[in-house]
N, C-alpha and C positions, 0 to 999 in steps of 0.2 A: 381432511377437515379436522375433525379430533377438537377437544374440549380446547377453551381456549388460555395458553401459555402465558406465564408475567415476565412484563419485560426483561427481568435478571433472568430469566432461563433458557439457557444457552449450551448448545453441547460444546462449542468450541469459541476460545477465545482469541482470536492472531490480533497481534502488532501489526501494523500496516505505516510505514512510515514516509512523506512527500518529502521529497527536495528536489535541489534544481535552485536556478539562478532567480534572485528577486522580484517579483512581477511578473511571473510567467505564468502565474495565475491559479497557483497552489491554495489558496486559500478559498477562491471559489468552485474550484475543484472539490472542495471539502462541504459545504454548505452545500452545493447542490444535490452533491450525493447524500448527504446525511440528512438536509432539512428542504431540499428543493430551493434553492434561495440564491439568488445572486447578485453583487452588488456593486453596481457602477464607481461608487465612488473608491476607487484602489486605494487601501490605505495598507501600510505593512506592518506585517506579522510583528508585535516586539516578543520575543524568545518564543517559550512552545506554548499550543493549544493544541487539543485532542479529543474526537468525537467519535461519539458511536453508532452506528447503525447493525441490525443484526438480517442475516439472509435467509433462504434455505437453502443447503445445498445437497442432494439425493433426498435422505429422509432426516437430514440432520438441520439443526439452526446454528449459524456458524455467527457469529456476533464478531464484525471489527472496530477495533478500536485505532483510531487515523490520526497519526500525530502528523505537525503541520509546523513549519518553524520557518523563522526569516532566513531569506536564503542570502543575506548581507554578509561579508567577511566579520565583519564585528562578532555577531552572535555566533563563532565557528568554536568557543570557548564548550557550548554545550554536545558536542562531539558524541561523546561515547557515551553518556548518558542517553541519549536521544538514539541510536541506533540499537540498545541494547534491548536483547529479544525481540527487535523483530524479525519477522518471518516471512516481511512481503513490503516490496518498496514499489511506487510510482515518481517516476526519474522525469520530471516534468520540464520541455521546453519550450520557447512561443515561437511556432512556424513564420513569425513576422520580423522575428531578431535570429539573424544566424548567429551570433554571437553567443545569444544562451544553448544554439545548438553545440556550440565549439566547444561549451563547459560542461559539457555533458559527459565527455570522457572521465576527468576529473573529478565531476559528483561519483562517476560509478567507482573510479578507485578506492574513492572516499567509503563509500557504501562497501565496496565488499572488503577493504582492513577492515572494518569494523563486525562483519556477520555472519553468517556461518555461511558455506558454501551453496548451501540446499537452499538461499532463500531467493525466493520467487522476486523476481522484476521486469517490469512493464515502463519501456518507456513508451513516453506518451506527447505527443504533439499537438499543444493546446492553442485555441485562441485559431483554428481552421474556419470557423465565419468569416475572418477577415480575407477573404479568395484573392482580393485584387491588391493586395501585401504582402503576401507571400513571399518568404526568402529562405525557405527552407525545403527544398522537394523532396516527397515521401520516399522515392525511390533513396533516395540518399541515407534517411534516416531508417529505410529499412533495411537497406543493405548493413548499416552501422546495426543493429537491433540482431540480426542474422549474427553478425561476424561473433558479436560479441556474448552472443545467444538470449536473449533478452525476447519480453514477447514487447510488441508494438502497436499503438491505437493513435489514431488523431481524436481529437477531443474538440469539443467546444463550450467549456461551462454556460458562455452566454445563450446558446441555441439549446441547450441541457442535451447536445448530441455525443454519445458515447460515453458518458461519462458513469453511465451507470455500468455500464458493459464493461471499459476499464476493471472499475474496484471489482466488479462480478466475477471476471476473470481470473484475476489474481485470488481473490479469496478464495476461488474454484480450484484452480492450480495448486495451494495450498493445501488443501484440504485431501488434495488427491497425494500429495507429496506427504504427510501425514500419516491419511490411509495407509500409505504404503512402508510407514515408520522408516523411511528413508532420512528422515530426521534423528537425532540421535534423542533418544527420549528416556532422560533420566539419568540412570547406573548402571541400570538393567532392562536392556532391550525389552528381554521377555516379558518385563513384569510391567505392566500400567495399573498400578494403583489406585484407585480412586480420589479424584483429584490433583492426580502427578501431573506436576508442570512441565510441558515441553523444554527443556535446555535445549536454547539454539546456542550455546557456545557461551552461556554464561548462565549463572545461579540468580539470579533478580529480574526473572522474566515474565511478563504480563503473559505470554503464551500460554495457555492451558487449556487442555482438555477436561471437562465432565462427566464421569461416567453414570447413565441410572443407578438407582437403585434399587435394592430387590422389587422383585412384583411389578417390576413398569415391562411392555410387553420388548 
Protein backbone atom coordinates (compact mmCIF):
# COMPACT_ATOMS: atom_id res chain seq x y z
CA UNK A 1 0.00 0.00 0.00
CA UNK A 2 2.38 2.83 1.32
CA UNK A 3 1.59 6.65 1.09
CA UNK A 4 0.69 7.51 -2.17
CA UNK A 5 3.70 8.29 -5.01
CA UNK A 6 3.70 11.52 -7.71
CA UNK A 7 3.60 10.47 -11.02
CA UNK A 8 7.57 11.53 -11.82
CA UNK A 9 8.53 8.92 -9.03
CA UNK A 10 9.97 6.34 -10.55
CA UNK A 11 12.90 3.88 -9.60
CA UNK A 12 13.59 3.09 -13.08
CA UNK A 13 13.40 4.56 -16.38
CA UNK A 14 13.79 1.99 -19.83
CA UNK A 15 13.44 3.14 -23.38
CA UNK A 16 11.15 0.76 -24.98
CA UNK A 17 11.19 1.36 -28.68
CA UNK A 18 8.08 -0.31 -31.46
CA UNK A 19 9.02 -1.03 -35.03
CA UNK A 20 7.95 -3.25 -37.71
CA UNK A 21 6.35 -2.55 -41.05
CA UNK A 22 3.70 0.33 -41.38
CA UNK A 23 0.12 -0.52 -40.18
CA UNK A 24 0.76 -3.41 -38.33
CA UNK A 25 -0.59 -1.54 -35.72
CA UNK A 26 2.27 -0.11 -33.51
CA UNK A 27 0.60 2.88 -32.73
CA UNK A 28 -2.51 1.24 -31.16
CA UNK A 29 -0.20 -0.89 -29.42
CA UNK A 30 0.88 2.14 -27.80
CA UNK A 31 -2.40 3.82 -26.75
CA UNK A 32 -3.71 0.93 -25.40
CA UNK A 33 -1.21 0.17 -23.36
CA UNK A 34 -0.48 3.67 -22.09
CA UNK A 35 -4.08 5.28 -22.19
CA UNK A 36 -6.52 2.11 -22.92
CA UNK A 37 -7.53 3.67 -26.31
CA UNK A 38 -7.93 2.32 -29.68
CA UNK A 39 -8.74 3.73 -32.83
CA UNK A 40 -10.23 2.62 -35.93
CA UNK A 41 -9.60 5.15 -38.06
CA UNK A 42 -5.56 3.91 -39.04
CA UNK A 43 -3.86 6.91 -39.80
CA UNK A 44 0.18 7.01 -39.80
CA UNK A 45 2.65 7.70 -37.52
CA UNK A 46 4.45 11.07 -39.23
CA UNK A 47 8.15 10.67 -37.50
CA UNK A 48 8.40 9.80 -33.55
CA UNK A 49 5.74 9.94 -30.74
CA UNK A 50 6.51 8.71 -27.28
CA UNK A 51 4.56 7.83 -24.23
CA UNK A 52 4.63 6.88 -20.86
CA UNK A 53 3.17 4.52 -18.54
CA UNK A 54 4.88 3.41 -15.26
CA UNK A 55 4.59 -0.43 -13.52
CA UNK A 56 5.55 -2.23 -10.57
CA UNK A 57 7.86 -4.60 -10.79
CA UNK A 58 8.95 -6.83 -7.23
CA UNK A 59 8.92 -3.69 -5.02
CA UNK A 60 10.22 -1.19 -7.57
CA UNK A 61 8.07 1.32 -10.11
CA UNK A 62 9.75 0.90 -13.33
CA UNK A 63 8.28 3.88 -15.58
CA UNK A 64 8.43 3.12 -19.54
CA UNK A 65 8.87 5.51 -21.94
CA UNK A 66 7.40 3.92 -25.64
CA UNK A 67 8.65 5.49 -28.56
CA UNK A 68 6.62 4.66 -31.69
CA UNK A 69 7.69 5.74 -35.29
CA UNK A 70 6.39 5.23 -39.05
CA UNK A 71 7.45 2.21 -40.07
CA UNK A 72 7.64 3.79 -43.96
CA UNK A 73 11.09 3.65 -45.85
CA UNK A 74 10.91 7.44 -45.93
CA UNK A 75 11.14 8.19 -42.32
CA UNK A 76 14.25 5.54 -41.97
CA UNK A 77 16.40 8.93 -41.94
CA UNK A 78 15.64 8.96 -38.00
CA UNK A 79 17.63 5.67 -37.50
CA UNK A 80 19.96 6.02 -34.60
CA UNK A 81 18.47 8.67 -32.93
CA UNK A 82 15.32 6.74 -32.38
CA UNK A 83 17.10 3.54 -31.18
CA UNK A 84 19.48 5.12 -29.07
CA UNK A 85 19.28 3.92 -25.33
CA UNK A 86 16.94 1.70 -25.58
CA UNK A 87 16.90 -1.19 -23.60
CA UNK A 88 13.74 -3.02 -24.81
CA UNK A 89 12.10 -3.20 -28.34
CA UNK A 90 8.64 -4.76 -29.40
CA UNK A 91 9.36 -6.10 -33.15
CA UNK A 92 5.69 -5.80 -34.33
CA UNK A 93 3.96 -7.82 -37.13
CA UNK A 94 0.23 -8.32 -38.47
CA UNK A 95 -0.55 -12.07 -38.42
CA UNK A 96 -2.88 -11.05 -41.49
CA UNK A 97 0.10 -9.91 -43.82
CA UNK A 98 2.84 -12.32 -44.16
CA UNK A 99 4.69 -9.99 -45.72
CA UNK A 100 5.23 -7.79 -42.53
CA UNK A 101 6.12 -11.16 -41.14
CA UNK A 102 9.08 -11.57 -43.98
CA UNK A 103 10.32 -7.91 -42.73
CA UNK A 104 10.82 -8.80 -39.72
CA UNK A 105 14.25 -10.36 -40.12
CA UNK A 106 15.33 -7.06 -41.35
CA UNK A 107 13.70 -4.76 -38.62
CA UNK A 108 15.75 -7.04 -36.23
CA UNK A 109 19.15 -6.47 -37.96
CA UNK A 110 18.19 -3.14 -38.05
CA UNK A 111 17.46 -3.14 -34.26
CA UNK A 112 20.41 -4.92 -33.09
CA UNK A 113 23.43 -2.57 -35.32
CA UNK A 114 22.01 -0.05 -33.49
CA UNK A 115 21.77 -1.50 -29.47
CA UNK A 116 23.59 -2.92 -27.25
CA UNK A 117 23.44 -6.68 -27.15
CA UNK A 118 21.63 -7.17 -23.59
CA UNK A 119 18.61 -5.37 -25.04
CA UNK A 120 15.37 -7.23 -24.32
CA UNK A 121 13.04 -8.03 -27.47
CA UNK A 122 9.67 -9.35 -27.88
CA UNK A 123 8.20 -10.04 -31.08
CA UNK A 124 4.81 -9.65 -31.16
CA UNK A 125 1.97 -10.84 -33.60
CA UNK A 126 -0.60 -8.21 -33.70
CA UNK A 127 -4.08 -7.83 -35.18
CA UNK A 128 -4.74 -12.06 -33.82
CA UNK A 129 -8.76 -11.06 -33.69
CA UNK A 130 -8.86 -11.27 -37.10
CA UNK A 131 -8.80 -15.57 -36.74
CA UNK A 132 -10.43 -16.15 -40.16
CA UNK A 133 -7.24 -13.98 -41.97
CA UNK A 134 -4.65 -15.40 -40.80
CA UNK A 135 -1.47 -15.78 -42.76
CA UNK A 136 0.89 -16.06 -40.45
CA UNK A 137 1.07 -19.39 -38.16
CA UNK A 138 2.36 -19.09 -34.63
CA UNK A 139 4.26 -21.97 -34.89
CA UNK A 140 6.35 -20.39 -37.55
CA UNK A 141 6.88 -17.10 -35.92
CA UNK A 142 7.72 -19.03 -32.81
CA UNK A 143 9.97 -21.20 -34.15
CA UNK A 144 11.64 -17.77 -35.80
CA UNK A 145 11.35 -16.03 -32.01
CA UNK A 146 13.45 -19.29 -30.61
CA UNK A 147 15.96 -19.38 -33.46
CA UNK A 148 16.67 -16.01 -32.99
CA UNK A 149 16.12 -15.81 -29.07
CA UNK A 150 13.56 -13.30 -28.93
CA UNK A 151 10.58 -13.59 -26.43
CA UNK A 152 7.20 -13.87 -28.47
CA UNK A 153 3.27 -12.88 -27.78
CA UNK A 154 0.28 -12.57 -30.19
CA UNK A 155 -1.43 -9.45 -29.40
CA UNK A 156 -4.63 -7.88 -30.32
CA UNK A 157 -4.81 -4.04 -29.49
CA UNK A 158 -8.45 -4.15 -30.88
CA UNK A 159 -9.59 -6.89 -28.31
CA UNK A 160 -6.88 -5.13 -25.70
CA UNK A 161 -5.77 -9.00 -25.50
CA UNK A 162 -2.07 -9.30 -24.51
CA UNK A 163 -1.06 -6.26 -24.85
CA UNK A 164 -0.57 -5.32 -21.56
CA UNK A 165 1.40 -8.66 -20.80
CA UNK A 166 3.72 -7.89 -23.95
CA UNK A 167 5.11 -4.34 -22.48
CA UNK A 168 4.77 -6.20 -18.95
CA UNK A 169 7.11 -8.64 -20.11
CA UNK A 170 9.73 -6.93 -21.48
CA UNK A 171 9.85 -4.15 -18.89
CA UNK A 172 9.99 -7.34 -16.41
CA UNK A 173 12.78 -8.92 -18.36
CA UNK A 174 14.55 -5.62 -18.19
CA UNK A 175 14.62 -5.04 -15.07
CA UNK A 176 15.77 -8.32 -14.23
CA UNK A 177 18.70 -7.91 -16.85
CA UNK A 178 19.53 -4.68 -14.77
CA UNK A 179 19.04 -6.26 -11.50
CA UNK A 180 21.58 -8.22 -12.50
CA UNK A 181 23.92 -5.16 -13.95
CA UNK A 182 24.36 -7.49 -16.98
CA UNK A 183 23.97 -4.26 -18.55
CA UNK A 184 27.13 -2.25 -18.72
CA UNK A 185 26.37 0.59 -16.34
CA UNK A 186 28.40 3.61 -16.49
CA UNK A 187 32.47 3.36 -16.16
CA UNK A 188 32.36 1.71 -13.26
CA UNK A 189 30.44 -1.45 -12.81
CA UNK A 190 30.96 -1.30 -9.08
CA UNK A 191 29.90 2.05 -8.49
CA UNK A 192 25.89 3.30 -9.27
CA UNK A 193 25.81 6.62 -8.19
CA UNK A 194 22.92 8.18 -7.51
CA UNK A 195 21.21 9.13 -10.51
CA UNK A 196 23.70 7.21 -12.99
CA UNK A 197 22.36 6.62 -16.25
CA UNK A 198 22.28 3.29 -17.67
CA UNK A 199 24.82 3.35 -20.97
CA UNK A 200 23.40 0.95 -23.20
CA UNK A 201 26.12 1.50 -25.59
CA UNK A 202 25.84 5.16 -25.83
CA UNK A 203 26.19 8.48 -23.64
CA UNK A 204 22.62 10.36 -24.49
CA UNK A 205 20.48 7.74 -22.94
CA UNK A 206 16.86 8.20 -21.41
CA UNK A 207 17.68 4.82 -19.50
CA UNK A 208 18.09 5.56 -15.89
CA UNK A 209 18.02 4.37 -12.73
CA UNK A 210 16.96 6.29 -9.25
CA UNK A 211 18.37 5.58 -6.25
CA UNK A 212 16.43 6.66 -2.65
CA UNK A 213 17.57 8.80 -0.56
CA UNK A 214 18.72 8.66 2.77
CA UNK A 215 16.19 7.69 5.43
CA UNK A 216 13.52 6.17 2.76
CA UNK A 217 13.40 2.49 4.26
Amino acid sequence: MGAYRADDDYDYLFKVVLIGDSGVGKSNLLSRFTKNEFSLESKSTIGVEFATRSIHVDDKIVKAQIWDTAGQERYRAITSAYYRGAVGALLVYDVTRHVTFENVERWLKELRDHTDANIVIMLVGNKADLRHLRAVATDDAKAFAERENTFYMETSALESLNVDNAFTEVLTQIYRVVSRKTLEIGDDPAALPKGQTINVGSRDDVSAVKKAGCCSA
